[in-house]
C-alpha positions in Angstrom: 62.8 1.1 186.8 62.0 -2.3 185.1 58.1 -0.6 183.3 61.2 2.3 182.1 62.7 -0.8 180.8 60.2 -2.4 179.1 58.7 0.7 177.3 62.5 1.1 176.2 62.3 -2.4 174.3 59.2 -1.2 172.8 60.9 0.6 170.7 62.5 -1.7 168.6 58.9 -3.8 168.4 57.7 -3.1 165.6 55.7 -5.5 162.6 58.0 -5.8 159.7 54.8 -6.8 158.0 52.6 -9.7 156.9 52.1 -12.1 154.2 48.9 -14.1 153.2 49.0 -17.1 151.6 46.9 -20.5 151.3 47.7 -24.0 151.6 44.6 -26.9 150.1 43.7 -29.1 152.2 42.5 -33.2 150.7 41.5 -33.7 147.3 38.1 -31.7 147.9 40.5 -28.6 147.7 39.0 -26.7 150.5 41.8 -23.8 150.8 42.6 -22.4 154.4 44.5 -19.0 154.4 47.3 -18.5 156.6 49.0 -14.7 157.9 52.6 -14.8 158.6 54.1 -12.2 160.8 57.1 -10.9 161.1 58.8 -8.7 163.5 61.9 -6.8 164.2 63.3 -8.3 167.1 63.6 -6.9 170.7 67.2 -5.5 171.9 66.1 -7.1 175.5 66.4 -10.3 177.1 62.9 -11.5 176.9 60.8 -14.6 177.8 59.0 -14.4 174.2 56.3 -12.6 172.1 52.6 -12.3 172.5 50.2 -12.1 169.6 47.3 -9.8 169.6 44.8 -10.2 166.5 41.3 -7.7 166.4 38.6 -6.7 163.5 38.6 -3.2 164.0 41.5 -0.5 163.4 43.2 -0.1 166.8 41.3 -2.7 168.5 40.0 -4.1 170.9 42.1 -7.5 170.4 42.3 -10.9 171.7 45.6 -12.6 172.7 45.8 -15.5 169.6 49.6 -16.7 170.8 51.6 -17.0 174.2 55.5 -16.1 174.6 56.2 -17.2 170.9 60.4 -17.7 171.0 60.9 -16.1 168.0 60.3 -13.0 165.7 57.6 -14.6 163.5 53.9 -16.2 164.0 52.0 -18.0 161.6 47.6 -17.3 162.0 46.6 -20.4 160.3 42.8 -19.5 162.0 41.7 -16.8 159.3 38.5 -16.2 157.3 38.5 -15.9 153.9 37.4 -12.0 152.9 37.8 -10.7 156.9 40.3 -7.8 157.4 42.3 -8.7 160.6 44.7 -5.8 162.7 47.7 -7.1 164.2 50.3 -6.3 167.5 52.8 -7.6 169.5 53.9 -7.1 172.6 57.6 -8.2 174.4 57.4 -10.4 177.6 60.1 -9.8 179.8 61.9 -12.4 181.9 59.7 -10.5 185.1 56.6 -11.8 182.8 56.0 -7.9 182.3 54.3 -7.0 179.2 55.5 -4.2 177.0 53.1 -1.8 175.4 51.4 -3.2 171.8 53.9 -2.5 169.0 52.5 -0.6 166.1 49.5 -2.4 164.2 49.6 -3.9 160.9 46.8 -5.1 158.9 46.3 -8.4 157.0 43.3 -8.4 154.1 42.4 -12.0 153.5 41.2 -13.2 150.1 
């Protein structure tokens, strides 16, 4: 009953979408790109939100943040000119993991 209920939450998981944008770092204006993701949030009770970033269109990815409270991340560790596939998943207060929400891509500058 409670993997019915956290496919159900999956549902409502999905990437609203993702912005780049760069911030300079010192006077030597080194520029570090940043990905902000946003998502629409789950209809469950949950502990949080992991992150999952990957190179390659439907993976495989790596976990990049941990039950984040909200319904936004920032990825502040991105490389200029890399293309970078996004999901999320919904942790609930069991600790079990929904099923990845859909992907959305981010094309860094």
């Amino acid at each position: 009953m409670c993997a019915r209920f956290i496919v159900a939450c999956l549902a409502s998981l999905l990437l609203a979408g993702c912005g780049i944008f760069h911030t300079s770092n010192s006077s030597e204006d080194a520029t570090r790109h940043k990905v902000l993701l946003t998502w629409n949030p789950s209809s469950s009770i949950i502990k949080g939100y992991n992150v999952y970033r990957g190179v390659h269109p439907g993976g495989p990815y790596s976990r990049i943040a941990d039950l984040v409270p909200g319904n936004a991340y920032n990825d502040g560790w991105v490389s200029s000119g890399q293309v970078y596939y996004y999901v999320v998943t919904a942790v609930a207060l069991n600790s079990a993991e929904s099923g990845y929400s859909n992907e959305v891509l981010a094309a860094v500058p």
